[in-house]
C-alpha positions in Angstrom: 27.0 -8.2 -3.0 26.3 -9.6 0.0 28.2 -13.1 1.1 26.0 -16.2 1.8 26.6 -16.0 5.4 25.3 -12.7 5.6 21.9 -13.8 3.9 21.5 -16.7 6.2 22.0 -14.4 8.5 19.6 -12.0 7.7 16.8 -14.5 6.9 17.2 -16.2 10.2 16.9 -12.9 11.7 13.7 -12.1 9.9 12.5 -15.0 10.3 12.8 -14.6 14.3 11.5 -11.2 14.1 8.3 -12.7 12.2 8.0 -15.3 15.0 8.2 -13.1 18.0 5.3 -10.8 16.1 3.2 -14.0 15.9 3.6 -14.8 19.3 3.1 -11.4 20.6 -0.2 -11.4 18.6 -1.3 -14.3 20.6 -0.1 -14.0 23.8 -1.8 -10.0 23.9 -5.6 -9.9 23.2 -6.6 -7.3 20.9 -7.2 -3.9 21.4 -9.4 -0.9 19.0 -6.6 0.6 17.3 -8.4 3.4 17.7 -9.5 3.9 21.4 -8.1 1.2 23.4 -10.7 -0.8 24.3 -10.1 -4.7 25.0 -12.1 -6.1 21.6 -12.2 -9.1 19.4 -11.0 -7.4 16.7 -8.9 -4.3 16.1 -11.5 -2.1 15.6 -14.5 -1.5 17.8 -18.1 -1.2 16.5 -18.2 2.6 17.8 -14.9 3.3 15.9 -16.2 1.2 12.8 -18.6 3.5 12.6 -16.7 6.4 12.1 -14.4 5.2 9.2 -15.0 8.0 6.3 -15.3 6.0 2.6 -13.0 7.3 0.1 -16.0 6.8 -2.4 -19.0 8.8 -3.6 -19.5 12.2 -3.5 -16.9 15.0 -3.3 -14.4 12.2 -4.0 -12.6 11.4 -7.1 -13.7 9.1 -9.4 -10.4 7.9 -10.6 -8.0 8.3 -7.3 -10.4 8.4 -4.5 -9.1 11.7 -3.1 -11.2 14.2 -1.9 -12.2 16.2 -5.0 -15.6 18.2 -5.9 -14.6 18.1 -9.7 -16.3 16.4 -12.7 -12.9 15.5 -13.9 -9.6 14.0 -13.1 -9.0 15.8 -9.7 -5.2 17.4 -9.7 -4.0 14.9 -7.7 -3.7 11.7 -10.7 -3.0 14.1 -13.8 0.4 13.9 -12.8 0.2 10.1 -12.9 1.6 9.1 -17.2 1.8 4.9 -15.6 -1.0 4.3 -13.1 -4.6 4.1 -15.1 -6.0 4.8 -10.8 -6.2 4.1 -7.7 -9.3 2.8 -5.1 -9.4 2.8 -1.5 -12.0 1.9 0.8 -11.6 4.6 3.4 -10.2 8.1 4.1 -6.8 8.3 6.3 -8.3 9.7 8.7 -9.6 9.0 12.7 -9.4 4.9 13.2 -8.5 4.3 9.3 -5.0 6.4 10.1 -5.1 4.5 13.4 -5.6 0.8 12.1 -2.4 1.7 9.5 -0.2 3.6 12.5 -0.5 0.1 14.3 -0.2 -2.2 11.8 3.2 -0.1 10.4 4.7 1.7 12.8 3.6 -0.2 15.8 4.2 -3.4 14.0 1.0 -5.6 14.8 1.2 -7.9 11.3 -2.7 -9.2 12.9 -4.4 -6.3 11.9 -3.6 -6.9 8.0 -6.4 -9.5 8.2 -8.7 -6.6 9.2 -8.0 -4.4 6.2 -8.2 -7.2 4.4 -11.8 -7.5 3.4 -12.2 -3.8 2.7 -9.7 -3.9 0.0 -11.3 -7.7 -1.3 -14.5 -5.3 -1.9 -12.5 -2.9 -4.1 -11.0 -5.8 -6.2 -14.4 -7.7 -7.1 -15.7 -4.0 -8.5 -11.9 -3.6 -10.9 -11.7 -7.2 -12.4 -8.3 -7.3 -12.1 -6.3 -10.6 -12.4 -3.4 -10.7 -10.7 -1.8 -8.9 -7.8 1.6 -7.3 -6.3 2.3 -5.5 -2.8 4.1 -2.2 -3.2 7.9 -3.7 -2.2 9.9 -2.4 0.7 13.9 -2.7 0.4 14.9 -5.5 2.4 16.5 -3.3 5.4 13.2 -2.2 5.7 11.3 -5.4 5.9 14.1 -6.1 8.5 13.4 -3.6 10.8 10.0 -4.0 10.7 9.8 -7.9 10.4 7.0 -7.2 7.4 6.0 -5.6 4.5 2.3 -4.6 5.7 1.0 -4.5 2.0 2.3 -8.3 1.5 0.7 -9.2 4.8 -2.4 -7.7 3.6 -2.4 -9.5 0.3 -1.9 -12.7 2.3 -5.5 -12.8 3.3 -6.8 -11.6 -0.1 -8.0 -14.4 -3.2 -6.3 -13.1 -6.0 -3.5 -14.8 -8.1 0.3 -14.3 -8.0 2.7 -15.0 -10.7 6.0 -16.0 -9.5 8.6 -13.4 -8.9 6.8 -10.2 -8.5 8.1 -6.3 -7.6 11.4 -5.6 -6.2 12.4 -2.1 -4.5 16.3 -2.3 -6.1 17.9 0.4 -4.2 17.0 1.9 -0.8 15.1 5.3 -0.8 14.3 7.9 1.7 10.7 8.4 3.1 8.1 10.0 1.6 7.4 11.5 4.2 7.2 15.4 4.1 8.4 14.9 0.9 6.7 17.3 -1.6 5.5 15.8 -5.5 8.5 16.6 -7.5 11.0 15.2 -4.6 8.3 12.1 -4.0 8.6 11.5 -8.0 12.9 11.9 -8.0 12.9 9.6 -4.9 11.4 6.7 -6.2 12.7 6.8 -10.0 14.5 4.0 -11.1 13.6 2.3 -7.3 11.8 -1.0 -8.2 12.3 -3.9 -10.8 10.5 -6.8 -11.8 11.5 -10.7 -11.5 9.5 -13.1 -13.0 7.4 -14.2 -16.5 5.5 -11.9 -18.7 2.2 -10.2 -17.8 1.3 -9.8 -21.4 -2.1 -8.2 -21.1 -2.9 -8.2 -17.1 -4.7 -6.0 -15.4 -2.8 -5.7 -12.3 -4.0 -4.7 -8.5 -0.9 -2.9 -6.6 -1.7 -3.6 -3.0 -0.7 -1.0 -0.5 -2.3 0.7 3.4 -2.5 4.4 2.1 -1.5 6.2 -0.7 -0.9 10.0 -0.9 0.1 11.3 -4.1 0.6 7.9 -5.8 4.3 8.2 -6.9 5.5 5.2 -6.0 2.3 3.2 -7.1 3.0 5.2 -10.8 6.8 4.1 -10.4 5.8 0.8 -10.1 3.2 1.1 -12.3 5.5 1.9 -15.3 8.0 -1.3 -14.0 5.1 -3.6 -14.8 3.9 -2.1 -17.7 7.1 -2.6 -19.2 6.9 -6.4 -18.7 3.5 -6.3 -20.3 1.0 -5.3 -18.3 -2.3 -3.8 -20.0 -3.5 -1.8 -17.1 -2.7 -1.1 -12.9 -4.9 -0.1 -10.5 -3.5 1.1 -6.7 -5.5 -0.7 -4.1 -5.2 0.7 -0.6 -7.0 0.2 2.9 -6.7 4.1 3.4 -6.5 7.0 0.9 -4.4 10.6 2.3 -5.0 14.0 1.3 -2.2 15.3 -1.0 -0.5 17.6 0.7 -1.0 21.0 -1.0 1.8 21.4 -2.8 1.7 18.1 -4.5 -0.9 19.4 -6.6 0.8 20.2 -10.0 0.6 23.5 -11.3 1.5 25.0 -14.8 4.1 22.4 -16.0 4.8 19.9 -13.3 3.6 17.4 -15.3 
């Protein structure tokens, strides 16, 4: 358990790190995230225009991934917590771009950009009430955000107090096939805060791949009540081929 010092600490040195972002947001005018150009935005209207929707046909109707099936593509059968999952674009060209910066390169500005793609998603799901996907707190450190709560920042939709916690710190997901993506995130989040006896819930996220942590967190807030959860993502991945189940993964 960490001493009170070392909290104080560690908010004052988030806190910093949040405040350096904002000024380095300001102080450097926007670029496409995608090609480079000097814009007024984060994405150009040349780049816009090559954003593949994660909609329609030869796409899932319940996950969004790529899928030429008339049913439940292999991709959410796995999924026994999350009822599905909506995203507005494919992760590819400048959707992967706009979600490499905002992440990895750690401009919080461009959340506001992704923003009214997923706001589209919501007003189709009537869904009441809304949680990001939690990072552990080391993570949020060394990043100075959690991009899916900097997302739902700029989005209308009501949060209870409290919300999701990530209660022990877990490896990537990266590279990661299904069954280790499912074993790494088991038992990885809680919830803090009153009942949601009957709410259909929005999980905010940029990208999901195969959805294991959005059905891990899925099952946390079911078991406080929740009637049905629906992922909502900027930017939805192919699965990786083997994290497609086969004959008894479940």
């Amino acid at each position: 358990m960490p001493s009170d010092r070392q909290v104080l600490a560690a908010a004052r040195s988030s806190g910093l790190r949040r405040a350096a972002l904002a000024v380095r947001d300001v102080l450097y005018p926007p670029r496409c995230a995608a090609c480079g150009r000097f814009e007024q935005g984060f994405l150009c209207e040349r780049c816009h225009e090559l954003l593949i929707p994660a909609s329609g046909p030869g796409t899932c109707g319940n996950c969004s991934a790529p899928w030429d099936g008339a049913d439940f593509c292999p991709a959410c059968m796995h999924w026994d917590a999350l009822d599905g999952a909506r995203a507005a674009y494919r992760h590819e060209g400048p959707a992967r771009a706009l979600v490499h910066a905002l992440k990895y390169r750690r401009v919080r500005a461009i959340a506001q950009t992704l923003a009214p793609d997923i706001g589209g998603l919501l007003a189709a799901e009537q869904l009441t009430v809304a949680f990001p996907v939690p990072l552990h707190r080391r993570r949020v450190r060394s990043r100075g955000f959690n991009q899916a709560e900097a997302i739902l920042d700029h989005l209308a939709l009501e949060r209870p107090a409290g919300g999701l916690l990530r209660s022990r710190r877990t490896r990537s997901q990266v590279g990661l096939d299904l069954a280790a993506r499912r074993g790494n995130v088991a038992g990885a989040f809680d919830y803090r805060g009153e009942r949601l006896d009957g709410a259909r819930v929005a999980l905010i996220d940029d990208v999901l791949t195969t959805g294991a942590t959005a059905n891990e967190c899925a099952r946390v807030l079911k078991d406080f009540g929740a009637s049905h959860v629906v992922a909502i993502t900027f930017a939805r991945a192919n699965p990786p081929d083997r994290a497609w189940p086969t004959g008894g993964d479940g």
